[in-house]
N, C-alpha and C positions, 0 to 999 in steps of 0.2 A: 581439638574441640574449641569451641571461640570462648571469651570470655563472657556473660553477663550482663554489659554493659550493652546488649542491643534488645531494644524490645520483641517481646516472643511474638511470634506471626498472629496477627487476627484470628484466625482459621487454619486448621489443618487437619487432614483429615486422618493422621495414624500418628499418633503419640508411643517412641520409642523410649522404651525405661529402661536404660543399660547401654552405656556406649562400648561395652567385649567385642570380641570378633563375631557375636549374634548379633548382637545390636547393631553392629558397624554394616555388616552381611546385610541385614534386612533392609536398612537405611540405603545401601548402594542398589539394592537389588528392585525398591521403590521406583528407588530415584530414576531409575532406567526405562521405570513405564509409568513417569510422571506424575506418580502419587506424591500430594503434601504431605509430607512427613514433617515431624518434627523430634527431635533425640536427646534425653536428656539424661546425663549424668551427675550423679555426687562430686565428680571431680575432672578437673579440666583437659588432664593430660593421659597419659597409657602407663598402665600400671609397668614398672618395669621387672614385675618378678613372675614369670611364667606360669600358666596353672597348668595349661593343653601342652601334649606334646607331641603327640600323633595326629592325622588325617586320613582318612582313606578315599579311596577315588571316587564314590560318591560324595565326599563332603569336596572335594578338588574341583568336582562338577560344577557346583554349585558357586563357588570362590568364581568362576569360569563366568559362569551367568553372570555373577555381581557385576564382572566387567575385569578381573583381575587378573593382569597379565601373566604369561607363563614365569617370568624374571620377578614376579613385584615381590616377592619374597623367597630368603634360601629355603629350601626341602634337600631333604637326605631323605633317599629312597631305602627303608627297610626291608630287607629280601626274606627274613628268617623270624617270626619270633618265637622264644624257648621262654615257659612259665616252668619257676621253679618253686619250691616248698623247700624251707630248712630240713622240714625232716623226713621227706622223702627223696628228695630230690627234685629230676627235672618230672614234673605228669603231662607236660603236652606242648605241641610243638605246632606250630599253624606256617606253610608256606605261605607268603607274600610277595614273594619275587613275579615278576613280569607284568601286566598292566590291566585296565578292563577299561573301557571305554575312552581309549586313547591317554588314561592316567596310573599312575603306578598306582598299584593297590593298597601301598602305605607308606608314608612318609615319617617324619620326624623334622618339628620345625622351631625357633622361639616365637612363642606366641607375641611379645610384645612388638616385632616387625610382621607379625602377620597383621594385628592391631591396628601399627600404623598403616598401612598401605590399604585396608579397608577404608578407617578415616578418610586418606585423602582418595579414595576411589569415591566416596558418597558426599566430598567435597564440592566433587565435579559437577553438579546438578544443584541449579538454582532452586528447584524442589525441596531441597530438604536442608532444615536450618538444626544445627545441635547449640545444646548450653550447657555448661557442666558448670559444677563449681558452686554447687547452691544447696542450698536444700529445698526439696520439694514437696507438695501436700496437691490433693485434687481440692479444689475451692467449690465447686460446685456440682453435682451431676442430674441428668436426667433420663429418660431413659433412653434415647439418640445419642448423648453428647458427654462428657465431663468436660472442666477446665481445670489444667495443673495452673500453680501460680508459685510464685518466687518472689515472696513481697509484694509490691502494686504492680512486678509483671507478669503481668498473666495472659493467659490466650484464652478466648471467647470460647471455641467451641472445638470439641474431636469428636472425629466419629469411632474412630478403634482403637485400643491401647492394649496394643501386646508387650507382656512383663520379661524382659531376655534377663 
């Protein structure tokens, strides 16, 4: 995520709140059909402590559209998963094994290289500028537009802000 030090775009037209692998996802997935985005975080970097640790072949689909290569991050494919209760034991058992729509139906990944490799996937497109590292507030809204601002940087006008 860049630092601060660049003024926020005049205009844009989808304001991301959350640079996670949603926010990073949505930003790439924009940036691909040329929508001004703009992305902003509390903090500059990728958190390096895991929250996700599963996907399944629909959420792989979709990493797919962002633009993200089959290599751009490790997955371990899970064939099995057994949910257990201390005090019953195991109650239920769901096969995973084999694929659906050309992706294995569950994985197992660190999030924080899934993280990056989104980042620099929505890097890739002059469309979409991120900032982190700040704190943010909307400065003004109407009912078309808000502007977030970051001290005297501010952006003039958004049309959508989805909260990841």
């Amino acid at each position: 995520m860049n630092a601060n030090n660049k003024a926020l775009p005049e205009t844009t037209d989808v304001l991301i709140v959350g640079n996670g692998p949603v926010g990073a996802a949505l930003a790439a997935l924009l940036g691909r059909y040329g929508v001004q985005t703009l992305v902003i975080d509390k903090v500059h970097d990728v958190l390096l402590m895991p929250r996700a640790i599963a996907l399944d072949n629909e959420a792989l689909r979709i990493l797919q559209l962002a633009g993200l290569a089959e290599d751009a991050f490790e997955k371990i494919v899970i064939p099995e998963v057994r949910m257990h209760c201390p005090m019953v034991g195991q109650f239920g058992r769901a096969n995973t094994a084999g694929s659906l729509d050309g992706h294995p139906k569950l994985v197992t990944f660190y999030q924080p290289d899934l993280e990056g490799a989104l980042r620099v996937q929505s890097r890739r497109f002059a469309n979409v500028a991120s900032r982190g590292g700040g704190s943010w507030k909307v400065c003004s809204r109407t009912t078309t537009a808000c502007s977030p601002g970051c001290a005297a940087n501010s952006a003039k006008a958004i049309a959508y802000v989805p909260v990841t």
